[in-house]
C-alpha positions as CSV (number, residue, x, y, z in Angstrom):
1,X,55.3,123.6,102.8
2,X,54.5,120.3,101.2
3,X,56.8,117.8,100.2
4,X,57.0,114.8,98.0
5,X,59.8,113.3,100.9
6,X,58.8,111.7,103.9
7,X,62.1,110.9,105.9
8,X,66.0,111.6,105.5
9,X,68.4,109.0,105.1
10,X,72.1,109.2,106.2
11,X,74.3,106.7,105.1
12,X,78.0,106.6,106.6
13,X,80.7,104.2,106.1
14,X,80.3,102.5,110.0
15,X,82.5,101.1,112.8
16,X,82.5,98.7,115.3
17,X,81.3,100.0,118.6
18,X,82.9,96.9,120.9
19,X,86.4,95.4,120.4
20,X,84.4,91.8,120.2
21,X,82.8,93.6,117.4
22,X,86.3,94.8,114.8
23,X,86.9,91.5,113.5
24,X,83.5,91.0,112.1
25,X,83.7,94.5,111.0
26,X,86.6,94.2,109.1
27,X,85.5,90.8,107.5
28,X,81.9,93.0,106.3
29,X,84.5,95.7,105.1
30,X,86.7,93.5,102.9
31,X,83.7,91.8,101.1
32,X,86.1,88.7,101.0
33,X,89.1,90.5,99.3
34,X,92.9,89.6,100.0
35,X,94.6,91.9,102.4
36,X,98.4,91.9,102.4
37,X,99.9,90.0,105.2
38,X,99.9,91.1,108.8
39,X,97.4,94.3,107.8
40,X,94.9,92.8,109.5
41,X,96.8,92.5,112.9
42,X,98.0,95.5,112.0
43,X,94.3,97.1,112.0
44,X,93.2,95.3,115.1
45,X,96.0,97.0,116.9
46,X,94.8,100.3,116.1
47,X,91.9,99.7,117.6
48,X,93.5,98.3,120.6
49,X,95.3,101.5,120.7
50,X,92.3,103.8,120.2
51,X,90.4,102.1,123.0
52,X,89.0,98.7,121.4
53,X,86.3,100.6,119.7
54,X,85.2,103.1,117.2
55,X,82.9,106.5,118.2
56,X,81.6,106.9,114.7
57,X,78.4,105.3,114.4
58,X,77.5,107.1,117.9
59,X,78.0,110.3,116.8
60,X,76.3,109.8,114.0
61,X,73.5,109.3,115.5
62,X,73.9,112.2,117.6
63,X,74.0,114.2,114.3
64,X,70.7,112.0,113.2
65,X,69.2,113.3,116.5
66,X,70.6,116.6,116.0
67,X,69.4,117.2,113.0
68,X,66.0,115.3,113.6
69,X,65.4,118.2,116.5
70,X,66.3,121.5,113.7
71,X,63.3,120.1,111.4
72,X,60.9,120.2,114.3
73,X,62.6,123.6,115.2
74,X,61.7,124.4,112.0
75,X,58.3,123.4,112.0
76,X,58.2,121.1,109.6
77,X,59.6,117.8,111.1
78,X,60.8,114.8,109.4
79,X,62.1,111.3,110.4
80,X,65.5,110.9,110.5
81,X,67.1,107.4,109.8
82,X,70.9,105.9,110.2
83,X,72.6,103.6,108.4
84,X,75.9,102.2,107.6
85,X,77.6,100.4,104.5
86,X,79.8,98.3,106.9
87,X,78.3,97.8,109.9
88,X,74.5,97.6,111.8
89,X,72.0,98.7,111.1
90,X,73.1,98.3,108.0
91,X,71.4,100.0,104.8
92,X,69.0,96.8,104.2
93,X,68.1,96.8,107.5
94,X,67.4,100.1,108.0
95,X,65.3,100.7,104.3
96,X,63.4,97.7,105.6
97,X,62.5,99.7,109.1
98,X,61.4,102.5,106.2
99,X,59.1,100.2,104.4
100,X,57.4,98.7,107.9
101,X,57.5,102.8,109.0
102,X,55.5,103.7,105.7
103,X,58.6,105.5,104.1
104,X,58.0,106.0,100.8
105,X,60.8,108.6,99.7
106,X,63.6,109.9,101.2
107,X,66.4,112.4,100.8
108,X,69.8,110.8,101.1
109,X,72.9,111.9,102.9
110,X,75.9,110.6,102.7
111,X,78.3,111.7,105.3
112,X,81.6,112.5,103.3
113,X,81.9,116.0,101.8
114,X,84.2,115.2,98.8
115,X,83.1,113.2,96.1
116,X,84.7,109.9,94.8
117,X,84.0,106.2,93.9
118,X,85.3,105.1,97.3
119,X,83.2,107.8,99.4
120,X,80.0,108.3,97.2
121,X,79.4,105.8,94.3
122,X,79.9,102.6,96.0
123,X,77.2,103.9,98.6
124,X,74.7,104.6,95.9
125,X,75.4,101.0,95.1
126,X,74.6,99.1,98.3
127,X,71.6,101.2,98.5
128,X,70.5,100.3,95.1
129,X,71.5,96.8,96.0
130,X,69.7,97.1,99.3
131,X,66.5,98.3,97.4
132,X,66.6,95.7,94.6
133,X,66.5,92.9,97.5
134,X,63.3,94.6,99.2
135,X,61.4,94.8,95.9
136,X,59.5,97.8,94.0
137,X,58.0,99.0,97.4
138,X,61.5,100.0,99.2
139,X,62.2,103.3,99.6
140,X,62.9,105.4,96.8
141,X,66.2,108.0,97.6
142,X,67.0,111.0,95.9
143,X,70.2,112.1,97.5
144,X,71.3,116.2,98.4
145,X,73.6,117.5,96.3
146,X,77.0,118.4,96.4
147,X,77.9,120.1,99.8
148,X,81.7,120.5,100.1
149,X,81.8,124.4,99.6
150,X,78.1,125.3,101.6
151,X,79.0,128.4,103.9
152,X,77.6,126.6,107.3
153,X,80.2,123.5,106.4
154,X,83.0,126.2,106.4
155,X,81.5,127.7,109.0
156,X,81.9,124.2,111.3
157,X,85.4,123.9,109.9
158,X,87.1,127.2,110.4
159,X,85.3,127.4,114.2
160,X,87.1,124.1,115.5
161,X,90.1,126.0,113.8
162,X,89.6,128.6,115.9
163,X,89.3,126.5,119.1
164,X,92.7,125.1,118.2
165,X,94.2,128.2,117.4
166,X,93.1,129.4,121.3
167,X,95.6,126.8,122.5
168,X,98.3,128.2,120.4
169,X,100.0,131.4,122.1
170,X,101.3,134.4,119.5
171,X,104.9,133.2,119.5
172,X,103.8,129.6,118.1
173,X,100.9,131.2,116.1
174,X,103.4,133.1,113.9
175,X,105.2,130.4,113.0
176,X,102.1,127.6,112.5
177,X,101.9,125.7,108.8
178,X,98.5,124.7,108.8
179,X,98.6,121.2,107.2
180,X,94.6,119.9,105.7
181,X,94.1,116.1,105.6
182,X,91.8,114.0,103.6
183,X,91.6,110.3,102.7
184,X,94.4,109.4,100.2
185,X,92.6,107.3,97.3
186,X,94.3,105.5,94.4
187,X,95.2,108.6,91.5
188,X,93.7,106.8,88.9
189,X,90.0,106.8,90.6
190,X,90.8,110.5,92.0
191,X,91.5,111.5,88.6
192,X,88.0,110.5,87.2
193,X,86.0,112.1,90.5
194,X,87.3,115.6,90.5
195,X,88.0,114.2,94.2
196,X,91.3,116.7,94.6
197,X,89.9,119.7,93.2
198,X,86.6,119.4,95.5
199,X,88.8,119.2,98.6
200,X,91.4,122.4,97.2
201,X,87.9,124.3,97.0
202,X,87.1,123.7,100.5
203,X,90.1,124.5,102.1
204,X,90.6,127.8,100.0
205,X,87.3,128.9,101.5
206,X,88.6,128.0,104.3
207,X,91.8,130.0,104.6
208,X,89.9,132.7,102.9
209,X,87.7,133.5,106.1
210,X,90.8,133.5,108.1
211,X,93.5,135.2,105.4
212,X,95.1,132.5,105.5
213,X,97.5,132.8,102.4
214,X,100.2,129.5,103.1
215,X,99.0,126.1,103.7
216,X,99.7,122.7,102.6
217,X,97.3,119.7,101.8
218,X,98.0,116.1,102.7
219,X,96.5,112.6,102.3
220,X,96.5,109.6,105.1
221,X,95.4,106.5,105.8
222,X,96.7,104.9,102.6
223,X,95.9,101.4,102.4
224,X,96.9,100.1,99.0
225,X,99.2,97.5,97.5
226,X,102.3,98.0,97.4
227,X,103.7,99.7,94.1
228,X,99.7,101.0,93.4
229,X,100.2,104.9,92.8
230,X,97.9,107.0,95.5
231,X,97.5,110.3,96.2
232,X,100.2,112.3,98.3
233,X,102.2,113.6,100.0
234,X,101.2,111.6,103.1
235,X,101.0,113.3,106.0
236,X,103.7,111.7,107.6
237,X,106.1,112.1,105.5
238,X,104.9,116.2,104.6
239,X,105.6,116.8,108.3
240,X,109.0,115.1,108.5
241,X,109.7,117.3,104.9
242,X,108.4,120.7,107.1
243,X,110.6,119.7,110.3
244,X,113.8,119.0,108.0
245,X,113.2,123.1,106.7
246,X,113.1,124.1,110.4
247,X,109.2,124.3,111.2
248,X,108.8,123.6,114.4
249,X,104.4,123.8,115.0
250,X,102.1,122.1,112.9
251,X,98.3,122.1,112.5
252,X,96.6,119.3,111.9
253,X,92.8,119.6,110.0
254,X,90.8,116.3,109.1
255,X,89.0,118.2,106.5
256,X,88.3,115.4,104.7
257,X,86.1,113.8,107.8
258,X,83.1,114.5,109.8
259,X,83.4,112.9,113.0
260,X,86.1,110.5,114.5
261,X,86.8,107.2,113.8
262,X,90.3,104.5,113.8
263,X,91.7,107.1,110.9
264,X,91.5,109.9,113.1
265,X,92.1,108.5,116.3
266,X,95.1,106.2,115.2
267,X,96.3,107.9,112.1
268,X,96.7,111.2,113.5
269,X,96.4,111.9,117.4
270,X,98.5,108.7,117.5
271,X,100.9,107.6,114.5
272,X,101.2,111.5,112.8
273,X,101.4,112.7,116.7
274,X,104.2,110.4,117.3
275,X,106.2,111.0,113.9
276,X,105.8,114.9,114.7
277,X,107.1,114.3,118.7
278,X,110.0,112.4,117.5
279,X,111.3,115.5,115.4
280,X,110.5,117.9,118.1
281,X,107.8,119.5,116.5
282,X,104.7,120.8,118.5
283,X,101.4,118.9,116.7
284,X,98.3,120.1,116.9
285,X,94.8,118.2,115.9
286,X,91.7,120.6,114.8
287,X,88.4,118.6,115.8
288,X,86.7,116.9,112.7
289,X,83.0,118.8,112.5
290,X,81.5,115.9,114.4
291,X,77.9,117.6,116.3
292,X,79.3,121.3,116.0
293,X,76.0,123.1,115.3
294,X,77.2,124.6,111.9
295,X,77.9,121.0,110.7
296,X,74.1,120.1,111.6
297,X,72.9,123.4,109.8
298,X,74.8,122.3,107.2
299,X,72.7,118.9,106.7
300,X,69.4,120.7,107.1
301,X,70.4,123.3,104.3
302,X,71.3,121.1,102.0
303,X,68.5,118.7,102.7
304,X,65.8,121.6,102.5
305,X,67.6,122.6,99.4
306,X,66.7,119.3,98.1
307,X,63.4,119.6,98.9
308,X,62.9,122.8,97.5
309,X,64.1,121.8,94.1
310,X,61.8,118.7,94.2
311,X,58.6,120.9,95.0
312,X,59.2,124.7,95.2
313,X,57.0,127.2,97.4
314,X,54.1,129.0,95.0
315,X,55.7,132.2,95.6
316,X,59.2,131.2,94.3
């Protein structure tokens, strides 16, 4: 089939792959604005405590290379290009790569299945901004649509449930709350995205392939002012709220990522871990989708979809 693109994009938010690397990082992150006193420390030291460094751009490109291999599968292969909003190669630098490749269109993805300003909108920005500093000839993007409920992402979530569930014996099982996490955003932007509502329709399909009829659905990684109103409960304080009513096992599912980083790594096999320890209660992390095959089937359907819609088949 013919097609009017010539490459994919993904676009993630980054993170620094060397410890010499966070500070410089977090200085790209914060675009120069104020961070209340002794964050920053505080941020480093998550990193110290992860390891010094972040897997994310790495298995990103694992899903890139992934991903790159189902086209050609396929048999009809297409480039596959990385890029980060925070970090290298950063969006410029990789649309400029494009442009020197002959890239003349390309179907965007952006890894974050739930849609908001912080996780969608400000991406489309930098690439815009990216493209305005390259002139008319950069790359033109056209971006997949909304993938937060496509069967093969439900697929990649409810199997690493299942490979968590395997560790749990029948005893534990019976009693298991099965708490979803997401990034916590301020209300007022949530509000305006649909952000919440996205995420409740993910995790009902979810629990619907497993029958799954109690659940709960937390936020993390809050990093606000104080007194700013964002979404909860966190998931801290939803686990010490299930221990106080006697629960003794908890589930933990990232729903809201796709592959590991400082807010999975810290926030919950660490900090949410240790909270859960400290009230006796057994904790248990499902994997984030990561390179699970489903999870790259889920890119190439939603890219081919894209593609489709741009330039059908003659028979459809």
């Amino acid at each position: 089939m013919t097609t009017p693109y010539d490459a994919v994009l993904i676009i993630g938010f980054g993170g620094p792959g060397r410890f010499e690397d966070v500070r410089p990082f977090l200085e790209n992150m914060l675009h120069g604005k104020p961070i209340e006193p002794g964050r920053y420390e505080q941020i480093i030291q998550h990193y110290v405590e992860i390891g010094g460094a972040s897997p994310y751009n790495q298995i990103s490109f694992r899903q890139a290379e992934q991903l790159g291999q189902l086209f050609e599968k396929k048999g009809h292969p297409l480039p596959v290009y990385v890029s980060f909003r925070n970090w290298h190669p950063t969006i410029h630098d990789i649309l400029q790569r494009m442009m020197k490749d002959g890239i003349r269109r390309s179907v965007g993805f952006i890894l974050a299945p739930h849609r908001s300003e912080h996780s969608w909108d400000r991406y489309l920005t930098s690439v815009e901004e990216a493209r305005a500093l390259l002139g008319p000839t950069a790359p033109v993007i056209d971006y997949v649509d909304p993938w937060h409920e496509n069967s093969a992402f439900i697929d990649a979530i409810t199997e690493r449930i299942k490979e968590s569930l395997e560790t749990v014996d029948a005893v534990r099982r019976h009693g298991l709350a099965w708490i979803f996490t997401a990034h916590s955003l301020p209300t007022a932007i949530a509000k305006k995205s649909g952000y919440v509502s996205q995420i409740l329709r993910t995790v009902k399909l979810v629990c619907h392939r497993f029958i799954q009829r109690t659940w709960f659905l937390s936020f993390q990684s809050h990093s606000g002012r104080p007194g700013e109103s964002w979404l909860g409960p966190d998931v801290n304080d939803l686990i010490r709220a299930l221990a106080k009513q006697g629960t003794q096992n908890m589930m933990i599912i990232p729903i809201g990522f796709t592959c590991d980083h400082v807010e999975t790594l810290h926030d919950l096999d660490i900090k949410a871990r240790r909270v859960a320890q400290g009230l006796g209660v057994n904790f248990i992390r499902v994997k984030t989708v990561g390179t699970h095959p489903f999870f790259i089937q889920t890119m190439y359907d939603v890219v081919r979809k894209k593609i489709k819609k741009e330039n059908p088949p003659a028979h459809e």
